[in-house]
LUMDREN-239905 format. One line per field, with one value per atom (N, C-alpha, C): residue number from 1; residue in three letters; atom name; x, y, z. Coordinates in Angstrom, 1 decimal. Example, Ala and Ser with C-alpha at 12.3 -4.5 7.8 and 13.67 -1.06 7.14 Angstrom:
<pts>
seq = 1  1  1  2  2  2;
type = ala  ala  ala  ser  ser  ser;
atom = N  CA  C  N  CA  C;
u = 13.2  12.3  13.2  12.8  13.7  12.9;
v = -5.7  -4.5  -3.3  -2.2  -1.1  0.0;
w = 7.8  7.8  7.8  7.1  7.1  7.9;
</pts>
This chain:
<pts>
seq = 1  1  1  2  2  2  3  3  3  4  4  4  5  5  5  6  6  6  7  7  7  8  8  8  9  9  9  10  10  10  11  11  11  12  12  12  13  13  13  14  14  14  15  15  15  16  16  16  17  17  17  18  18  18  19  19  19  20  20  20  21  21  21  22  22  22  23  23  23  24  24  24  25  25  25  26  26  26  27  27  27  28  28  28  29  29  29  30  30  30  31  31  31  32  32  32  33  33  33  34  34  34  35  35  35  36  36  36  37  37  37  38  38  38  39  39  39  40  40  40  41  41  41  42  42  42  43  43  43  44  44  44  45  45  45  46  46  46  47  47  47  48  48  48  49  49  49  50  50  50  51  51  51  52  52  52  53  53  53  54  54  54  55  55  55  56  56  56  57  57  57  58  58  58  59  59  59  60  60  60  61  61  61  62  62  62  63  63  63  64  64  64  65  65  65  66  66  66  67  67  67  68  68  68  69  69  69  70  70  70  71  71  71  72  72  72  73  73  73  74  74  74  75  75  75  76  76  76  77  77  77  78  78  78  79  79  79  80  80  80  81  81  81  82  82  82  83  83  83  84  84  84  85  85  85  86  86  86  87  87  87  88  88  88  89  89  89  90  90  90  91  91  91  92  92  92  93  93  93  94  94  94  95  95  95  96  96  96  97  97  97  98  98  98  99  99  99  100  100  100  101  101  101  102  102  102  103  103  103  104  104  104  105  105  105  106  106  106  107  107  107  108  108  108  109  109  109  110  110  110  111  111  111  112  112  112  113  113  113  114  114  114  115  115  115  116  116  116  117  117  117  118  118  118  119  119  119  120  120  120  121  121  121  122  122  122  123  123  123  124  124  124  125  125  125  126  126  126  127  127  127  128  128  128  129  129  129  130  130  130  131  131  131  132  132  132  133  133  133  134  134  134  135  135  135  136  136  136  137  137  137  138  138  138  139  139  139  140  140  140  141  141  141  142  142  142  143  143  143  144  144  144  145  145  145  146  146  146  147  147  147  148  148  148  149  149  149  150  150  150  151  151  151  152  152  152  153  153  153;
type = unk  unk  unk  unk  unk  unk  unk  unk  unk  unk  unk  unk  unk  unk  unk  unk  unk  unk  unk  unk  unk  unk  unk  unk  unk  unk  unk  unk  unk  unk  unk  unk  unk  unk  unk  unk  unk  unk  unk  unk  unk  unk  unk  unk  unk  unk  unk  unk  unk  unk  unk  unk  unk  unk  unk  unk  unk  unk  unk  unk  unk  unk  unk  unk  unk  unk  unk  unk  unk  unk  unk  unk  unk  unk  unk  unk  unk  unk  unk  unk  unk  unk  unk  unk  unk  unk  unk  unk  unk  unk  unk  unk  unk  unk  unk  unk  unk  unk  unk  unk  unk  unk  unk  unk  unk  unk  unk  unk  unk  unk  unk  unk  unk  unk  unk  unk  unk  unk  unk  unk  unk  unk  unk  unk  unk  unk  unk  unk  unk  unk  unk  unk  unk  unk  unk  unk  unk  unk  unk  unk  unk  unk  unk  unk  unk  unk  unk  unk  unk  unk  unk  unk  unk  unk  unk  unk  unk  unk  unk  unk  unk  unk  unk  unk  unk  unk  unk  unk  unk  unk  unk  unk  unk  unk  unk  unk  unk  unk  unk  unk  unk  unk  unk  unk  unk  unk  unk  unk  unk  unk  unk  unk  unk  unk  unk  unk  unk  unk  unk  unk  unk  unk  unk  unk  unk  unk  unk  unk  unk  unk  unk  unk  unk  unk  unk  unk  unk  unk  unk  unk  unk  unk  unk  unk  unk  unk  unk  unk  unk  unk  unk  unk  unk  unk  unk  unk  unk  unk  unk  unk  unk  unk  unk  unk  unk  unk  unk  unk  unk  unk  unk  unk  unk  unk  unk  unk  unk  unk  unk  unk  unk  unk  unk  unk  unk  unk  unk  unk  unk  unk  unk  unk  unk  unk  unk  unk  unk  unk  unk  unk  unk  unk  unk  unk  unk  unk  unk  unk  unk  unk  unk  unk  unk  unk  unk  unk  unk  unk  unk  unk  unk  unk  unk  unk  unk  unk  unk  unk  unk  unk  unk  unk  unk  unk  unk  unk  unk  unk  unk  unk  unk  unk  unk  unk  unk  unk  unk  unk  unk  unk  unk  unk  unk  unk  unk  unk  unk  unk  unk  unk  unk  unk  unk  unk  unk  unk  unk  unk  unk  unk  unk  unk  unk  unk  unk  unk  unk  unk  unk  unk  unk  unk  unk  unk  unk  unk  unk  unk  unk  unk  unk  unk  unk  unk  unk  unk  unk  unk  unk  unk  unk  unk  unk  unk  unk  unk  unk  unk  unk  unk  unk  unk  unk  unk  unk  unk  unk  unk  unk  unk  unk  unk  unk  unk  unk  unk  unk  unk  unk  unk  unk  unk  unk  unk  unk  unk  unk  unk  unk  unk  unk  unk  unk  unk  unk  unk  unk  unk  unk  unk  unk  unk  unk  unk  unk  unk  unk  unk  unk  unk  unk  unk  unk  unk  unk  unk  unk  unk  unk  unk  unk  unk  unk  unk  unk  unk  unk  unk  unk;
atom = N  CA  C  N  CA  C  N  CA  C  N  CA  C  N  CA  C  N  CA  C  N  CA  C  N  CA  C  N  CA  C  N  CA  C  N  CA  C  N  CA  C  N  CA  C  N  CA  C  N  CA  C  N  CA  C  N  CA  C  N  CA  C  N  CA  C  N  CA  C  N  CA  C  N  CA  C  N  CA  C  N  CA  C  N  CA  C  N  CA  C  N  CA  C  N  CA  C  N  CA  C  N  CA  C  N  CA  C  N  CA  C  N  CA  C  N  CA  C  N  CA  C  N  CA  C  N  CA  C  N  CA  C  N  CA  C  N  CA  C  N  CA  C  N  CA  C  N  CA  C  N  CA  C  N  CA  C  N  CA  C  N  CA  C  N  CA  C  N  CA  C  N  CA  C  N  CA  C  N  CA  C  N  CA  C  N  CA  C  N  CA  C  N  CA  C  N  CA  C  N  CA  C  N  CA  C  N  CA  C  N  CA  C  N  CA  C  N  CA  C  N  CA  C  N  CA  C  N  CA  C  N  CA  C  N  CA  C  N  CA  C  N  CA  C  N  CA  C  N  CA  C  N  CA  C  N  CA  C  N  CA  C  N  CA  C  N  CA  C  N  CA  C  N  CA  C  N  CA  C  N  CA  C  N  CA  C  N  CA  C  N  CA  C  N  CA  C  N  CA  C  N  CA  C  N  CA  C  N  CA  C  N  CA  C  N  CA  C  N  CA  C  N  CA  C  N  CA  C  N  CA  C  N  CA  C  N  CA  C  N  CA  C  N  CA  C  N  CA  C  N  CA  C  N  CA  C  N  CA  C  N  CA  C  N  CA  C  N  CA  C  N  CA  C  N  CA  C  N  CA  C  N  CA  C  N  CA  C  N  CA  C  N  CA  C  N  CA  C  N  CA  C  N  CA  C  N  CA  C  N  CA  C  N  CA  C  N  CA  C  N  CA  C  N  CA  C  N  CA  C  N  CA  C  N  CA  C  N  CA  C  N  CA  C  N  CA  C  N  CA  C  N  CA  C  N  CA  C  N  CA  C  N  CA  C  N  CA  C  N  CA  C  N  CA  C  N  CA  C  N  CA  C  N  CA  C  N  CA  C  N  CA  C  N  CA  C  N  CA  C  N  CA  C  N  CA  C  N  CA  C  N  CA  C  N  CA  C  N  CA  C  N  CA  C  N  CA  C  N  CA  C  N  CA  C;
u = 4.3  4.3  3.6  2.5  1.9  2.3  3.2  4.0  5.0  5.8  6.9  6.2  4.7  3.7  3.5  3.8  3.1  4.4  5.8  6.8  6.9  6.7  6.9  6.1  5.3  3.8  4.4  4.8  5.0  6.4  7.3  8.5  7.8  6.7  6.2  5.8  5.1  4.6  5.6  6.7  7.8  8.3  8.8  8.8  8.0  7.0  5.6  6.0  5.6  6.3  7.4  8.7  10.1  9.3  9.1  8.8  7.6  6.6  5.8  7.4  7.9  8.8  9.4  10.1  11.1  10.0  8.7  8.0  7.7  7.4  6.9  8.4  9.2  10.7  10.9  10.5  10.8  9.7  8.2  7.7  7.9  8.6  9.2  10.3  10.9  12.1  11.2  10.4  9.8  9.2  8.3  7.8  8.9  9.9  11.3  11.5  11.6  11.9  11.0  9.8  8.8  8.5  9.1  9.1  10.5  11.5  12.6  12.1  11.6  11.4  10.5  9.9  8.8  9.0  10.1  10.6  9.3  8.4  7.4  7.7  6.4  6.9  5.8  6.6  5.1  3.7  3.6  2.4  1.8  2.1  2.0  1.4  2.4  1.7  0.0  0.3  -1.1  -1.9  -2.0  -3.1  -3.5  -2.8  -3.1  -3.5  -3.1  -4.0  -5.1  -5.9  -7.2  -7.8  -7.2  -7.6  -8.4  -6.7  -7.1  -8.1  -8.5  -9.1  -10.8  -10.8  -11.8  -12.9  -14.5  -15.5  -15.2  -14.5  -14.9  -13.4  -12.5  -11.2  -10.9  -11.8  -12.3  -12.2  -11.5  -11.5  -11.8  -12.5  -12.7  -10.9  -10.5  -9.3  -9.7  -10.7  -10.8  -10.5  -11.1  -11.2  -9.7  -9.1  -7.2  -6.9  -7.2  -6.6  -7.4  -8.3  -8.3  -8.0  -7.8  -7.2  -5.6  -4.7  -3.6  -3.7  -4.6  -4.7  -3.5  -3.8  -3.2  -3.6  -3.4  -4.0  -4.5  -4.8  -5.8  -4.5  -3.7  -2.7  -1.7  -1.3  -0.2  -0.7  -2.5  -2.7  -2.6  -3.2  -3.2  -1.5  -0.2  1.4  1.2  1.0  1.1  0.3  -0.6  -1.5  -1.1  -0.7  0.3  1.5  2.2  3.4  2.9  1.6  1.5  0.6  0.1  -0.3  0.8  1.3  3.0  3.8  3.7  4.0  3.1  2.0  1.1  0.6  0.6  0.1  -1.5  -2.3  -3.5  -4.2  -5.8  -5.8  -6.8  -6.9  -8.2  -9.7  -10.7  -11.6  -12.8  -13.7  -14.7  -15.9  -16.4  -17.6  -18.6  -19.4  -20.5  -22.0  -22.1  -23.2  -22.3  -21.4  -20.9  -19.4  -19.0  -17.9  -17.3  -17.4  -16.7  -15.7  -16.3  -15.6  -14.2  -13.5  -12.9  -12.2  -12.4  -12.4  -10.9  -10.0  -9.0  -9.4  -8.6  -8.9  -7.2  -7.3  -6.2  -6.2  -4.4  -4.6  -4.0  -4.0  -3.5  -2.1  -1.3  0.2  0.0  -0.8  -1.0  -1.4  -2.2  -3.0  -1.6  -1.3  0.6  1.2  1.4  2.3  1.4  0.2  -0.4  -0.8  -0.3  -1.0  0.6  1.5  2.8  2.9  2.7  2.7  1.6  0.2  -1.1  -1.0  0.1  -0.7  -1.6  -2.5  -3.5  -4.4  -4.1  -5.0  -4.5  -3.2  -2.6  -2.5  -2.5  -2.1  -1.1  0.0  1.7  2.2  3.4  4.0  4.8  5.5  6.0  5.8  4.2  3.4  4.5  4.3  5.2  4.0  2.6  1.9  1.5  2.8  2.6  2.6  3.2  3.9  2.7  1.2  0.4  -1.1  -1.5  -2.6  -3.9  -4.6  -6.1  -6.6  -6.7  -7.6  -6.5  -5.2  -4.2  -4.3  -4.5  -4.3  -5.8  -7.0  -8.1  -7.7  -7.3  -6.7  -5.9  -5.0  -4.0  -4.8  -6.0  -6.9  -7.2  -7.9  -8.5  -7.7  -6.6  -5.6  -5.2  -5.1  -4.4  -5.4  -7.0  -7.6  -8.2  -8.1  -8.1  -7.2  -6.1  -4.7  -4.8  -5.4  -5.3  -6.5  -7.7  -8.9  -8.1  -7.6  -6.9  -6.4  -5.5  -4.4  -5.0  -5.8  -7.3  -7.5  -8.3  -8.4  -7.6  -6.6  -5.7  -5.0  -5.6  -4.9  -5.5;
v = -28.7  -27.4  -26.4  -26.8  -25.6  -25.2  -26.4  -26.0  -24.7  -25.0  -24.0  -22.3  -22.1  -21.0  -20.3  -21.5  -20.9  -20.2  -20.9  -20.4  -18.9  -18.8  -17.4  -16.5  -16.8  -16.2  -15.6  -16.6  -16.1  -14.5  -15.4  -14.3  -13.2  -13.0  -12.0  -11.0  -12.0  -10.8  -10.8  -11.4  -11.0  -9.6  -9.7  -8.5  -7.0  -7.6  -6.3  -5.8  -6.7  -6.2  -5.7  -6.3  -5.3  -4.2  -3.6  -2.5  -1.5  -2.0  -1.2  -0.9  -1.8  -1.2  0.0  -0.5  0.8  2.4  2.0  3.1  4.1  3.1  3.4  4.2  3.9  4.7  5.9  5.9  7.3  8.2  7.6  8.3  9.1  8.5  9.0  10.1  9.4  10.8  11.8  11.8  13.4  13.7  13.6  14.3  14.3  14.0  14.2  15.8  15.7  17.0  17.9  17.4  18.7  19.4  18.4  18.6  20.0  19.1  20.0  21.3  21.9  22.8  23.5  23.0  24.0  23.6  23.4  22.8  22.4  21.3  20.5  19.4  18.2  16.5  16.4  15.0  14.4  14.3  14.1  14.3  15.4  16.3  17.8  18.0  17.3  17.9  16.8  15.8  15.2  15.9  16.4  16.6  18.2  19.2  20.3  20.2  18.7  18.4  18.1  17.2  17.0  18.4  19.6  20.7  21.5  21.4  22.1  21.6  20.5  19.7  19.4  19.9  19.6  20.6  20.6  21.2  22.9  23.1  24.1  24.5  24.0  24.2  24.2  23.0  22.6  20.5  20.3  19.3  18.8  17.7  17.4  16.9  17.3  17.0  15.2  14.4  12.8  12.6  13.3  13.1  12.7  13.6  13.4  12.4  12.1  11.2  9.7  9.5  8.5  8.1  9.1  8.6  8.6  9.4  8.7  7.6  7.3  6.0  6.4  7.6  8.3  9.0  8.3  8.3  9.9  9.9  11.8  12.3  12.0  12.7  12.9  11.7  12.4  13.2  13.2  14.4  15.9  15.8  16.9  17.9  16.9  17.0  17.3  16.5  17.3  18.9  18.9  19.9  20.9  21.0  22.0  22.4  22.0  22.0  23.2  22.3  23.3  24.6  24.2  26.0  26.9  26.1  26.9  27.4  26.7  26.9  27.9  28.3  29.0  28.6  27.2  26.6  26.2  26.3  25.8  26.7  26.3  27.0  26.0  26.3  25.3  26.2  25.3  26.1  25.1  25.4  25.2  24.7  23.2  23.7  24.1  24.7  25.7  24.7  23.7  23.1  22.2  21.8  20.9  21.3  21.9  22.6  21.7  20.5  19.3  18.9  18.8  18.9  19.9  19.6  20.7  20.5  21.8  21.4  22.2  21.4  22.4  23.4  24.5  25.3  25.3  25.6  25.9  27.8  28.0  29.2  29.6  30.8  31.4  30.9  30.7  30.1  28.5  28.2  26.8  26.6  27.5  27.2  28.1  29.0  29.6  28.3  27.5  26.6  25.0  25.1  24.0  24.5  26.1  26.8  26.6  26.2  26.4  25.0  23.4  22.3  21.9  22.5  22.3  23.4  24.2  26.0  25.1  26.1  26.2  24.5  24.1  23.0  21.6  21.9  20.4  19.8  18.5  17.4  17.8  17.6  18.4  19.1  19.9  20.9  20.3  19.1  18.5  17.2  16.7  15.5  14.3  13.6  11.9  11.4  11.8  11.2  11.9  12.9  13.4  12.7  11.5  10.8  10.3  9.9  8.9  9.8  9.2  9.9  9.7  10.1  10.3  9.0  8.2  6.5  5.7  6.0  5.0  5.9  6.8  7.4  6.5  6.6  6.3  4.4  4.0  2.5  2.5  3.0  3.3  3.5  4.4  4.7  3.2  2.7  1.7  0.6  0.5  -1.0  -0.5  0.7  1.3  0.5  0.8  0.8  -0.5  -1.3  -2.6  -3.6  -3.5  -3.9  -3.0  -1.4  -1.6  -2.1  -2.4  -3.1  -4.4  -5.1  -6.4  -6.2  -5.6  -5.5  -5.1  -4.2  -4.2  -5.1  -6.0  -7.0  -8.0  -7.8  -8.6  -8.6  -7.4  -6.6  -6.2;
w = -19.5  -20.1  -19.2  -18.6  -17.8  -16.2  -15.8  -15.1  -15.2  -16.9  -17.5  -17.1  -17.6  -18.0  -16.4  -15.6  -14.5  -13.6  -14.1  -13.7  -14.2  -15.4  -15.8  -15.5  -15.4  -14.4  -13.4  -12.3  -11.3  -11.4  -12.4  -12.7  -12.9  -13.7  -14.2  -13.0  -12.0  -10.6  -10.2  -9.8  -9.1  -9.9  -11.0  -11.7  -11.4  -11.3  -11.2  -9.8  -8.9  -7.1  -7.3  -7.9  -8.1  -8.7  -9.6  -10.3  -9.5  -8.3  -8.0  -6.7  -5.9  -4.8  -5.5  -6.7  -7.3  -7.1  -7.8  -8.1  -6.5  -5.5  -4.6  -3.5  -4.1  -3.8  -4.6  -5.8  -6.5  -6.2  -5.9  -5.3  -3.8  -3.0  -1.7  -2.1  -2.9  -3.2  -4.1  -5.0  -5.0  -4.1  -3.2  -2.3  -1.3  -1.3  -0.4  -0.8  -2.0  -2.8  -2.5  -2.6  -2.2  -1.4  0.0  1.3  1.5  1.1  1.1  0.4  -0.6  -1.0  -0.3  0.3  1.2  2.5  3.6  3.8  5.6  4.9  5.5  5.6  6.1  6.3  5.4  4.3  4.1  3.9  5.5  6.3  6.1  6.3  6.4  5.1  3.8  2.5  2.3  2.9  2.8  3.7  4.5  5.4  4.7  4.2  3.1  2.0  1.4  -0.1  0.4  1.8  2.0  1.9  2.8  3.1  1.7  1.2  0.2  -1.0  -1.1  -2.2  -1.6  0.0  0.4  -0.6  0.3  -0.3  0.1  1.3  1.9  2.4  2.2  3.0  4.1  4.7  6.0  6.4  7.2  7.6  9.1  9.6  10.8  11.0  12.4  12.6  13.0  13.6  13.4  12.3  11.0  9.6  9.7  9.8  9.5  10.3  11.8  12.3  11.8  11.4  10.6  9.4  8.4  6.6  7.7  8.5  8.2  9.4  9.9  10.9  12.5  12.6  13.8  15.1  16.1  17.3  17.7  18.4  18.5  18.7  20.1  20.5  19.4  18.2  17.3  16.2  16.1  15.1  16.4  17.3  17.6  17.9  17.7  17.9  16.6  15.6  14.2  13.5  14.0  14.3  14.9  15.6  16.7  16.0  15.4  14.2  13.0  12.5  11.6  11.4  12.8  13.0  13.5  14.0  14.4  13.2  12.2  11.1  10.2  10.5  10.1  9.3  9.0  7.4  7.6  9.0  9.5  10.7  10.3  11.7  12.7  13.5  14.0  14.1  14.2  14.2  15.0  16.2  16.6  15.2  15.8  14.7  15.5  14.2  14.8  15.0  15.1  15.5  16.6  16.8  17.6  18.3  19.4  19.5  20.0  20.5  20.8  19.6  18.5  16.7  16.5  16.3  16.2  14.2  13.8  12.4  12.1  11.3  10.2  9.1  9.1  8.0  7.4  6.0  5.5  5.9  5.8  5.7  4.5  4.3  3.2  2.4  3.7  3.5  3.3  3.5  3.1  1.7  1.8  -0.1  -0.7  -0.6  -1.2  -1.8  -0.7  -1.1  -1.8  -2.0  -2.6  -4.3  -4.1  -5.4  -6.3  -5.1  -5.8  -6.4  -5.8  -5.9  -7.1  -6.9  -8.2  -8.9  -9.8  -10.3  -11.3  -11.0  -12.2  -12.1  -10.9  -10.2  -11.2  -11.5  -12.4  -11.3  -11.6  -10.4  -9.9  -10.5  -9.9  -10.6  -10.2  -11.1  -12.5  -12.2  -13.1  -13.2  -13.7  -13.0  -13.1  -12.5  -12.7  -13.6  -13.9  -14.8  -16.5  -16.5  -17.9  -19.1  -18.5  -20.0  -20.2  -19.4  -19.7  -20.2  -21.4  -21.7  -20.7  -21.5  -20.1  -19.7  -20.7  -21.2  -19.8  -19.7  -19.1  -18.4  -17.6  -16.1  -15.4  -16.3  -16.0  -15.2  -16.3  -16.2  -15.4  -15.0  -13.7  -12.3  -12.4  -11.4  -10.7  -11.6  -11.7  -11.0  -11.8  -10.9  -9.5  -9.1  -7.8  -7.2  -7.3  -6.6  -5.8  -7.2  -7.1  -6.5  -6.6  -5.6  -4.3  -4.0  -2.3  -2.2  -2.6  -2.1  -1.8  -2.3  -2.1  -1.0  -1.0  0.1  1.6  0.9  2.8  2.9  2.4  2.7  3.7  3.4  3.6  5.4  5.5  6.8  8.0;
</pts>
């Protein structure tokens, strides 16, 4: 019998893994959408939600090239893009000019005021359906499954 238990067990994670891949694809197609609508990468919208969510609307550009784990030269290619785009600016820091810090600009926060109005997570959250207690619980398992998964890597 605990053989039978451990069979469905496992069905059960197999299931879960099916269901986080699906999730982790619908999440690529809205920010596909998002992108298309403002028409940015990705990337672009992550490195403007640090911006914009920061203390000061200020980021070390290392800071960026380590959360997306990207070598100086392809933050500074991506960086070049979106000041070209006018979405960033650079900026010397003022105790250390070696530093060189991101600023959001105006058209950057435009378009994150458009994605958060009124500082909601998203405009049409994917987490509306879930009350506060289960987003909290949701926090929680993300966090715990990528701690695992660093680990792992």
């Amino acid at each position: 019998m605990r053989k039978v238990s451990m069979n469905m067990e496992r069905a059960n994670d197999f299931n879960t893994v099916d269901e986080m891949f699906t999730l982790l694809k619908l999440i690529s197609k809205y920010y596909d959408k998002l992108c298309k609508m403002f028409d940015i990468t990705q990337v672009q919208i992550e490195v403007l939600y640090w911006l914009y969510t920061s203390k000061d609307n200020t980021v070390k550009m290392s800071t960026i090239g380590d959360k997306l784990e990207m070598a100086r030269s392809g933050v500074t290619i991506l960086v070049d893009r979106m000041a070209l785009a006018g979405l960033v600016k650079r900026r010397p820091d003022r105790e250390d000019r070696r530093i060189i810090n991101l600023i959001i600009t105006e058209k950057g926060c435009n378009i994150m005021n458009e994605i958060f109005p009124g500082n909601e997570v998203f405009r049409v959250s994917p987490l509306d359906f879930l009350e506060r207690e289960e987003k909290e619980v949701l926090n929680k398992l993300i966090i715990k499954i990528k701690e695992k998964i660093e680990m792992k890597i």
